[in-house]
N, C-alpha and C positions, 0 to 999 in steps of 0.2 A: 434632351438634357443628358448629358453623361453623368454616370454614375459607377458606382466600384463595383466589379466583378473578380469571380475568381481567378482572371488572367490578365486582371489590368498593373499587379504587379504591388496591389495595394486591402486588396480582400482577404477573407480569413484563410482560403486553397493559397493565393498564392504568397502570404506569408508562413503558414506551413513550410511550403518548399525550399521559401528562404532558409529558414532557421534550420528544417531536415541537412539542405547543403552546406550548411556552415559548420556543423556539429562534426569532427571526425570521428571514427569508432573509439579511439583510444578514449575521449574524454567520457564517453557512454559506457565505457567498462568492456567494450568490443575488442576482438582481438581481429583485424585486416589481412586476408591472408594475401600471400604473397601473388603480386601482378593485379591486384584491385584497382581497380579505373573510376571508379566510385570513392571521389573525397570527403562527402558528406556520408549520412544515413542513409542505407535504404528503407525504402516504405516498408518492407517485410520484419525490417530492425526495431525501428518507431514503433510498426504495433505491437510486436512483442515486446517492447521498453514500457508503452502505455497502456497494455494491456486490452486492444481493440484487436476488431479486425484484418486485415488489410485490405482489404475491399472496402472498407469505411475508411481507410484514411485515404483511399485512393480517391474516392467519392467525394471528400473533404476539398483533398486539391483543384479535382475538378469541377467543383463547386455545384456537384449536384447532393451536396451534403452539408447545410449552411446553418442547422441551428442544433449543434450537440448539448448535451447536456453539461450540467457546473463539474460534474467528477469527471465527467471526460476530456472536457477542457483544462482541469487542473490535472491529471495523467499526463498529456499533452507537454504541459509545459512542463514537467516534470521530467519527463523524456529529454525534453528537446534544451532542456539547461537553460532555459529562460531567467529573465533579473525580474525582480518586480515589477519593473514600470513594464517591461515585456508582457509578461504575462496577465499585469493588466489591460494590455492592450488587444491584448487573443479575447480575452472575457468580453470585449466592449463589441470586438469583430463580428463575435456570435450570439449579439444580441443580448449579452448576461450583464449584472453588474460586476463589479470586480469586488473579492472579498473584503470586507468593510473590517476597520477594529471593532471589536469586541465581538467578533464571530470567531469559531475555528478558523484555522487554516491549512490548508492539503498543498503548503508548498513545499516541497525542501529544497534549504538554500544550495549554492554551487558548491560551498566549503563541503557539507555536509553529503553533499552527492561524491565529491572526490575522496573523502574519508570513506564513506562504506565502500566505494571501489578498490580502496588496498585492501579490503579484510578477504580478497578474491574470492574464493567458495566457502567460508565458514557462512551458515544459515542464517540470515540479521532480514528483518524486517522493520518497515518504519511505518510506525503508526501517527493519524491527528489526534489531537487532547480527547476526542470524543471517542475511539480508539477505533477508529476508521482505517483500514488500509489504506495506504497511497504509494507502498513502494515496497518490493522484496525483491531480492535475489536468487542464483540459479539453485545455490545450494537449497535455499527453504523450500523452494519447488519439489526439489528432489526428495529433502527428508520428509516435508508432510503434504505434500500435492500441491499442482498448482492451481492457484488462484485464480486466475485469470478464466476458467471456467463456469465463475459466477459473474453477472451484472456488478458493475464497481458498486453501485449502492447497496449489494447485498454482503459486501464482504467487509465486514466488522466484526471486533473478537467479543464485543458485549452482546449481542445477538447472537452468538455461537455460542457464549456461557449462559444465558437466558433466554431457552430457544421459546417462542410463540407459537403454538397449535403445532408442535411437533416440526416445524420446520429443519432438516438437516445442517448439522454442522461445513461449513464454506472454508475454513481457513485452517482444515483438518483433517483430511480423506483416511484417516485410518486410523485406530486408538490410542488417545493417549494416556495415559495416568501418571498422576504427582503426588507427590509428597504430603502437600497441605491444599488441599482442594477450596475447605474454608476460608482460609485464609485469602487464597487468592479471589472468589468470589467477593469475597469484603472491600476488597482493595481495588478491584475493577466498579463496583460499586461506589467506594469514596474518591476513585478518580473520577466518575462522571459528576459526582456533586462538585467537587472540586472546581470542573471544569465550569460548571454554571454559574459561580462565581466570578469568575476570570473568562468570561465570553457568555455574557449574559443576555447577549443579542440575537444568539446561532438559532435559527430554526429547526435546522436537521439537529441539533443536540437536546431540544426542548421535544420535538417528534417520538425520538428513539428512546427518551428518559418516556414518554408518554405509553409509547410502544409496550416497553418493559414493565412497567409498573402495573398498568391496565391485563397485561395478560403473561407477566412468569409469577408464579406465587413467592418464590423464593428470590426473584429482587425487589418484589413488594414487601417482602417482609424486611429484606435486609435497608430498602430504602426507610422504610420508617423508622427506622433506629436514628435518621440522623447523622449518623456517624462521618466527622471528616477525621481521617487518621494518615497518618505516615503511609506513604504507597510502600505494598509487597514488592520488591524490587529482583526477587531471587526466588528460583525453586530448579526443586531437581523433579525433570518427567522421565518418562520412558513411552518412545514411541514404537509403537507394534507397525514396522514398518514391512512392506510386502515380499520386498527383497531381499534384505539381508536381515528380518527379523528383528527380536528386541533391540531396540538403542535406547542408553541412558543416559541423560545427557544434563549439563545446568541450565536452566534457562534465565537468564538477566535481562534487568530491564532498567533504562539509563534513558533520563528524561532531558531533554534540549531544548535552550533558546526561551524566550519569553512565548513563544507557539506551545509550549509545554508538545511538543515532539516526541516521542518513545518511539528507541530504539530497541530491538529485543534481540537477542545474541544468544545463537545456542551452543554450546560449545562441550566437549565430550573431555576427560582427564586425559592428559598427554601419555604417550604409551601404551591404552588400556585398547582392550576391542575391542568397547562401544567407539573407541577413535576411529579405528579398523573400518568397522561398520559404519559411522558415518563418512569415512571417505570415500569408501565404494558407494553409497547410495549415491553421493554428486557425479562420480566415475557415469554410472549407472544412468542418472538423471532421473526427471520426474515419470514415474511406469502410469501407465493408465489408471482414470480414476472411480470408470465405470465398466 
């Protein structure tokens, strides 16, 4: 009986390749340097796009790697600019379901991938409703570490504001401090009830509210309040960065799409030397984090 492998042209490896080939650097935010013989992605590109290994995505292809996990699969197609019915195709590939309504979702659309590609190296990050990682750039690497150092399901900024049993901050390798510390606590707090509203199905959203509640004091307390309020959408931090020292910088946050998407944008006053300083740190790139 024939069946689909990863080299029969129709498996989840050798769909991978396809889409890897079809993708050129430009539309990935790459820059090709001159005499590249490679029209597609390479595998070393992809995992730093999706944040894996390359040994796993090579694995992937060669199909000794055939049941990934839901966030690596949606990294994946995130990567690779995938459409919907695409990447619901990858999820069925790898034996997953495909995200259903009324769950989060960790896609972002093509529009939205070619938008944060002009903003070049200013630090923007995109977060899912539930405030999940699914996407940053070189700049965010650079100013606060990169990411890509923890497990995709450990890199969430509500689990870094309301750590469990001491667990290390992920999506922040060095100190930060703000302006209204409360206030942003409350707001990361009335966006996750928010979100239980308007994705009243997610598992991982109903897990992580369980997570936090059960074990930070201080989003148990602030959960109980109730509270759905206007999200905090602005504050000013300063990152104690290892390189070039203090940065102060605004940080915004600009919500998208009926996905309820955030976009967070760090950006320094035009002129000043926290500018200075955060353009050297992208100069510079992300320094070691251990």
């Amino acid at each position: 009986m024939w069946t689909m492998t990863a080299t029969s042209g129709t498996g989840l490896g050798a769909m991978i390749r396809t889409w890897r080939d079809r993708l050129p650097p430009s539309a990935a935010g790459l820059t090709a340097a001159p005499g590249r013989r490679t029209v597609g992605l390479r595998r070393e590109e992809l995992a730093d796009l999706a944040g894996v290994s390359v040994d796993y995505v090579v694995r992937l292809e060669q199909g000794r790697a055939t049941t990934p996990s839901a966030s690596v699969v949606a990294s994946l197609a995130r990567a690779l600019h995938l459409s919907v019915a695409e990447r619901d195709h990858l999820y069925r590939l790898a034996h997953l379901a495909p995200p259903a309504r009324g769950t989060v979702s960790d896609h972002l659309p093509l529009g939205m991938q070619r938008m944060l590609a002009r903003l070049g190296d200013v630090p923007v990050a995109v977060f899912a409703a539930d405030w999940q990682l699914i996407w940053w750039n070189r700049g965010w690497a650079a100013l606060l570490g990169d990411p890509s150092a923890w497990p995709p399901r450990l890199r969430n900024f509500a689990r870094d504001r309301f750590p469990v049993d001491g667990s290390p901050a992920r999506l922040t390798a060095w100190p930060v401090s703000e302006s209204d510390r409360a206030a942003t606590d409350a707001a990361v707090v009335s966006d996750l009830r928010r979100a239980t509203g308007r994705f009243p199905q997610d598992s991982r959203l109903a897990a992580l509210i369980g997570e936090l509640n059960s074990g930070n004091a201080r989003f148990a307390e602030l959960w109980a309040t109730g509270e759905v309020a206007a999200a905090h959408r602005e504050d000013r931090k300063t990152v104690d960065h290892p390189l070039v020292g203090p940065v102060t910088v605004d940080c915004d946050t600009l919500t998208a799409g009926d996905d309820e998407l955030k976009i967070v944008i760090w950006t320094a006053v035009t002129g000043s030397e926290d500018e200075t300083k955060l353009r050297l740190s992208t100069v510079a790139g992300p320094p070691p984090t251990h």
